[in-house]
C-alpha positions as CSV (number, residue, x, y, z in Angstrom):
1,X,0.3,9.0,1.2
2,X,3.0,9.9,-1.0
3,X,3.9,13.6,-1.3
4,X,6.7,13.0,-4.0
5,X,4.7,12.8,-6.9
6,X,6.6,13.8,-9.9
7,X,6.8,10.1,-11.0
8,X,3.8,9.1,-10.8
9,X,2.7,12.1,-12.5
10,X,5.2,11.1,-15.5
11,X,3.3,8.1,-15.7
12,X,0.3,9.6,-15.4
13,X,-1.3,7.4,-12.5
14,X,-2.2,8.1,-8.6
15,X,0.4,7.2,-6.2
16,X,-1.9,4.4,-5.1
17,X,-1.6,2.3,-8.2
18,X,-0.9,-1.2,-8.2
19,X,2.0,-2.9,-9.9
20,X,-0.2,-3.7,-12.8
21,X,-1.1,-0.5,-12.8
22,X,2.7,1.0,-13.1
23,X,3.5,-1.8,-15.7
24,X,0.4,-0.9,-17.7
25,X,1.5,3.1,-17.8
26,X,4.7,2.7,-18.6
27,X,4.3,0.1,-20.7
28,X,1.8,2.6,-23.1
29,X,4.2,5.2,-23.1
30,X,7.2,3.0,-24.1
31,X,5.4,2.4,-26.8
32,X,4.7,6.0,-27.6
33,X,8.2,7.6,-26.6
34,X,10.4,4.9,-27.7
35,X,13.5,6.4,-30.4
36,X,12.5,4.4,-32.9
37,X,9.0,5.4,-33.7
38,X,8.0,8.6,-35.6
39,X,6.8,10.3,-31.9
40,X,9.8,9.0,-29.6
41,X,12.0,11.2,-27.8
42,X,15.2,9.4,-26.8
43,X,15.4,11.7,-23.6
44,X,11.9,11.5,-22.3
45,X,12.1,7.2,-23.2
46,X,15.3,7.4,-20.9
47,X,13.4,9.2,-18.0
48,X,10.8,6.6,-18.4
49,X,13.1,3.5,-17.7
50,X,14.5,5.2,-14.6
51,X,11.3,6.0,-13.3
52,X,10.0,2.8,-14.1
53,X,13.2,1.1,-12.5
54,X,12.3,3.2,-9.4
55,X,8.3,2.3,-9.6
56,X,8.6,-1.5,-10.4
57,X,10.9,-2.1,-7.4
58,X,9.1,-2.2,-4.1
59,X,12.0,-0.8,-2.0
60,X,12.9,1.6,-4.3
61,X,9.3,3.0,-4.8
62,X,8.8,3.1,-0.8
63,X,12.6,5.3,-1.0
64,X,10.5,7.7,-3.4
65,X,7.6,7.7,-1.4
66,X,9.8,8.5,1.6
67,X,12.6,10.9,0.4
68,X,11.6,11.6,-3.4
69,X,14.4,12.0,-5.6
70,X,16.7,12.9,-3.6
71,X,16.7,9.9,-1.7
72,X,17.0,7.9,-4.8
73,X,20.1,9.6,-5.6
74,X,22.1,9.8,-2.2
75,X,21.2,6.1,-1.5
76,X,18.8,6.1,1.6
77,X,18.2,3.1,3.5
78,X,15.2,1.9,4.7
79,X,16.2,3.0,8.8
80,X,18.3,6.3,7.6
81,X,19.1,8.9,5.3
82,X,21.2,10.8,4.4
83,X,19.3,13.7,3.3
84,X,17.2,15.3,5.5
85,X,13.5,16.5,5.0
């Protein structure tokens, strides 16, 4: 079980959600936080796509799962890291 849950929590689903799941989320809140309509908010619409880069990509989602953002951003590898827990 994932103890990085800042992501998930974004997209307001457990960290045991499917795919479908992910897709569906984000998918609703595209809709809601995109620029163009009356309620979007370029910044939040932006955090959205990364997180749903990171979510939609099993590699990258087991990363998160692993190292959380942080592993995202220095570029772990499935064997090594180079942050440390």
């Amino acid at each position: 079980m994932s103890r990085h849950t800042k992501y998930y929590d974004f997209l307001g689903v457990p960290t045991t959600s499917t795919p479908e799941e992910i897709r569906r989320a984000y998918r609703k809140l595209a809709a809601k936080l995109h620029p163009d309509k009356s309620t979007g908010n370029k910044e939040k619409f932006q955090e959205l796509q990364n997180i749903y880069e990171i979510l939609s990509d099993e590699e990258k989602r087991n990363l998160y799962d692993t190292y959380g953002e942080e592993g995202i951003r220095k570029g772990c590898r499935r064997t090594s890291c180079l942050y440390e827990e």
